[in-house]
C-alpha positions in Angstrom: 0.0 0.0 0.0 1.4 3.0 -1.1 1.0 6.6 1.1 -2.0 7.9 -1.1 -3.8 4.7 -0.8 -3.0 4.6 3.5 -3.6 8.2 3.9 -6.7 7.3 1.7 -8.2 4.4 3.8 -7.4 6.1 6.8 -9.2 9.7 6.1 -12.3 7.6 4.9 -12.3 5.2 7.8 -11.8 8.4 10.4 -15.0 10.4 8.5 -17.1 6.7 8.3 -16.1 5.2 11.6 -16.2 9.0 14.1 -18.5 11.0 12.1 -15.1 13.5 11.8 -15.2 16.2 9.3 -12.9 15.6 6.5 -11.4 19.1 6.1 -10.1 18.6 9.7 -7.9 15.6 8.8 -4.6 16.5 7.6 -1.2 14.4 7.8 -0.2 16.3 10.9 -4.0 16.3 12.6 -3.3 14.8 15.8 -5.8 11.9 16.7 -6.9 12.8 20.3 -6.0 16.9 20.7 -7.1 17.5 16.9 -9.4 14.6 16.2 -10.8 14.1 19.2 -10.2 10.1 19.3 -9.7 8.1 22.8 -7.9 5.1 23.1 -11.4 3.0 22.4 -11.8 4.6 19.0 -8.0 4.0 18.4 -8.5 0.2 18.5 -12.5 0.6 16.4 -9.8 2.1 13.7 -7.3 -0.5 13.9 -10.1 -3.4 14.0 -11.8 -1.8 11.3 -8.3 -1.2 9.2 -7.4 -4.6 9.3 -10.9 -5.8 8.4 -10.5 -3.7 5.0 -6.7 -4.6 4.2 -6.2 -7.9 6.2 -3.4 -6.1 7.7 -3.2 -5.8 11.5 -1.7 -2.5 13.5 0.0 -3.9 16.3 -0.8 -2.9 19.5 2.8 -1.9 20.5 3.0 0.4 17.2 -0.2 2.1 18.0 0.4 3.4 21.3 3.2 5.6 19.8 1.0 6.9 16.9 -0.1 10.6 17.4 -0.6 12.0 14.3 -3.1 10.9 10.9 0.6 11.0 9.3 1.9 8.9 12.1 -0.4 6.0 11.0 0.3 6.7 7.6 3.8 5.9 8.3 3.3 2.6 10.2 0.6 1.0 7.2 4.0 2.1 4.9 5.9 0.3 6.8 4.1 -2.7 7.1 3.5 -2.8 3.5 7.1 -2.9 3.2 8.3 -5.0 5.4 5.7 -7.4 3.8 
Protein backbone atom coordinates (compact mmCIF):
# COMPACT_ATOMS: atom_id res chain seq x y z
CA UNK A 1 0.00 0.00 0.00
CA UNK A 2 1.42 3.02 -1.14
CA UNK A 3 1.02 6.65 1.06
CA UNK A 4 -1.96 7.95 -1.11
CA UNK A 5 -3.76 4.68 -0.82
CA UNK A 6 -2.96 4.59 3.48
CA UNK A 7 -3.61 8.21 3.91
CA UNK A 8 -6.71 7.26 1.68
CA UNK A 9 -8.20 4.39 3.84
CA UNK A 10 -7.35 6.09 6.84
CA UNK A 11 -9.23 9.72 6.10
CA UNK A 12 -12.35 7.65 4.90
CA UNK A 13 -12.31 5.21 7.81
CA UNK A 14 -11.78 8.40 10.36
CA UNK A 15 -14.95 10.44 8.48
CA UNK A 16 -17.12 6.66 8.32
CA UNK A 17 -16.06 5.24 11.58
CA UNK A 18 -16.22 8.99 14.10
CA UNK A 19 -18.52 11.04 12.07
CA UNK A 20 -15.09 13.49 11.80
CA UNK A 21 -15.23 16.24 9.30
CA UNK A 22 -12.85 15.56 6.53
CA UNK A 23 -11.41 19.06 6.12
CA UNK A 24 -10.12 18.58 9.71
CA UNK A 25 -7.90 15.55 8.78
CA UNK A 26 -4.57 16.50 7.65
CA UNK A 27 -1.20 14.39 7.83
CA UNK A 28 -0.22 16.34 10.89
CA UNK A 29 -3.99 16.27 12.58
CA UNK A 30 -3.31 14.79 15.81
CA UNK A 31 -5.83 11.94 16.66
CA UNK A 32 -6.90 12.84 20.29
CA UNK A 33 -6.02 16.92 20.70
CA UNK A 34 -7.12 17.52 16.89
CA UNK A 35 -9.36 14.64 16.19
CA UNK A 36 -10.78 14.09 19.23
CA UNK A 37 -10.24 10.11 19.32
CA UNK A 38 -9.67 8.09 22.77
CA UNK A 39 -7.94 5.08 23.06
CA UNK A 40 -11.37 3.03 22.38
CA UNK A 41 -11.76 4.60 19.04
CA UNK A 42 -8.02 4.01 18.39
CA UNK A 43 -8.54 0.20 18.53
CA UNK A 44 -12.45 0.64 16.42
CA UNK A 45 -9.78 2.08 13.71
CA UNK A 46 -7.25 -0.47 13.93
CA UNK A 47 -10.05 -3.37 13.98
CA UNK A 48 -11.78 -1.80 11.28
CA UNK A 49 -8.33 -1.17 9.18
CA UNK A 50 -7.42 -4.56 9.33
CA UNK A 51 -10.88 -5.81 8.41
CA UNK A 52 -10.51 -3.73 5.04
CA UNK A 53 -6.71 -4.61 4.25
CA UNK A 54 -6.20 -7.92 6.25
CA UNK A 55 -3.43 -6.07 7.67
CA UNK A 56 -3.19 -5.84 11.53
CA UNK A 57 -1.70 -2.45 13.47
CA UNK A 58 0.01 -3.91 16.26
CA UNK A 59 -0.84 -2.91 19.50
CA UNK A 60 2.78 -1.93 20.51
CA UNK A 61 3.01 0.40 17.18
CA UNK A 62 -0.22 2.09 18.05
CA UNK A 63 0.39 3.35 21.28
CA UNK A 64 3.16 5.61 19.80
CA UNK A 65 0.96 6.88 16.89
CA UNK A 66 -0.12 10.57 17.42
CA UNK A 67 -0.63 12.05 14.29
CA UNK A 68 -3.08 10.90 10.93
CA UNK A 69 0.63 10.96 9.28
CA UNK A 70 1.87 8.91 12.13
CA UNK A 71 -0.42 5.96 11.02
CA UNK A 72 0.35 6.68 7.59
CA UNK A 73 3.77 5.93 8.27
CA UNK A 74 3.34 2.59 10.16
CA UNK A 75 0.56 1.02 7.25
CA UNK A 76 3.97 2.07 4.91
CA UNK A 77 5.91 0.29 6.83
CA UNK A 78 4.09 -2.71 7.05
CA UNK A 79 3.47 -2.75 3.45
CA UNK A 80 7.06 -2.90 3.19
CA UNK A 81 8.30 -4.99 5.36
CA UNK A 82 5.68 -7.39 3.76
Amino acid sequence: MDRNSAYGLIRQLLVELFEIDAEKITPEADLYQDLDIDSIDAIDLAVEFKKRTGRQLMPDEFKKIRTVGDIVDVVCGFSKGG
